[in-house]
C-alpha positions in Angstrom: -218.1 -93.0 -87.0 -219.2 -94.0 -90.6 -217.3 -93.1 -93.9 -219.0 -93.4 -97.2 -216.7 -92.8 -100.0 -217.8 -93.2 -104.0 -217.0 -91.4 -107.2 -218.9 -89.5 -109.6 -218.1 -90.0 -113.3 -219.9 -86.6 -114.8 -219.7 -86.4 -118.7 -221.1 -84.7 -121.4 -220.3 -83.0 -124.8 -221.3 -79.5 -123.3 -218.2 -77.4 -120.9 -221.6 -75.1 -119.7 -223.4 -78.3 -118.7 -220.7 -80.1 -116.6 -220.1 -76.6 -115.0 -223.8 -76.6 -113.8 -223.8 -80.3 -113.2 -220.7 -80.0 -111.0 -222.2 -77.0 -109.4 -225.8 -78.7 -108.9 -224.2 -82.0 -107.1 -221.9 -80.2 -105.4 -225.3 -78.0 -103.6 -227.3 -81.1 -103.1 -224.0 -83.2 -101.3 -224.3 -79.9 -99.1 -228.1 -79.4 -98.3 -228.4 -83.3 -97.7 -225.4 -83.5 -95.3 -226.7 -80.6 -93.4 -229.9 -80.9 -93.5 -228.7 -84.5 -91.7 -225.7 -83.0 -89.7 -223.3 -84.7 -91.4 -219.5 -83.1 -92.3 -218.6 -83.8 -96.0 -215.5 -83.5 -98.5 -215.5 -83.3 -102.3 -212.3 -83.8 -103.8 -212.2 -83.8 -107.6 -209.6 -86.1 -108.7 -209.7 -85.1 -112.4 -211.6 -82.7 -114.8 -211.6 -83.0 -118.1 -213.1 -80.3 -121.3 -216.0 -82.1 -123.1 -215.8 -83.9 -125.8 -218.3 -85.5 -128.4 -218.2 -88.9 -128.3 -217.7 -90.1 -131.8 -221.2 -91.1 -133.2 -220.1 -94.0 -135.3 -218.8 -96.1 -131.8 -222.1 -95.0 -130.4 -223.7 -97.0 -133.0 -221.8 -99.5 -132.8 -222.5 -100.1 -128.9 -225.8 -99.3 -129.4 -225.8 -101.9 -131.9 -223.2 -104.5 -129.7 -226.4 -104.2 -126.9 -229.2 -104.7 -128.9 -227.6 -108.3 -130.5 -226.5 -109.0 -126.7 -230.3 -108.5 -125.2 -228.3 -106.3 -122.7 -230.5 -102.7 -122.6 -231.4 -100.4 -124.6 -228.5 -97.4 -124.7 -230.1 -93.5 -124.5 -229.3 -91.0 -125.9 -228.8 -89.1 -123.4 -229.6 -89.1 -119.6 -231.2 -87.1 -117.3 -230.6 -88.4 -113.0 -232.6 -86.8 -110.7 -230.3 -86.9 -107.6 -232.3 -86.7 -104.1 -230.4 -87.9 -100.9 
């Protein structure tokens, strides 16, 4: 038998958003696995409240990146998760 294990770091500055985001992955980990007839487990190891991330550090990485020629940083992200 094969075990896949891998972690899920979930943020945002919105409680009603990581509700539904938690909610949403934990439905698609479900259809996929039975649609496949696979067994799964979700343990959360932590949840945390959001929080804002402080704008001026987001400037500053976003600045950090743009001198490095590493990427360009979103604002925000949107992951359309099919399995």
């Amino acid at each position: 038998m094969t075990e896949v294990e891998f972690t899920i770091d979930f943020r945002s500055p919105s409680n009603e958003i990581l509700a539904d985001g938690d909610e949403r992955i934990r439905k698609l980990i479900a259809q996929t696995c039975d649609r496949r007839g696979l067994s799964h487990t979700i343990d959360a190891t932590e949840s945390a409240p959001a929080v804002e991330m402080d704008l001026r550090l987001c400037d500053r990485l976003k600045h950090a990146g743009t001198l490095m020629h590493v990427c360009t940083i979103p604002e925000s992200l949107q992951v359309d998760l099919t399995l």
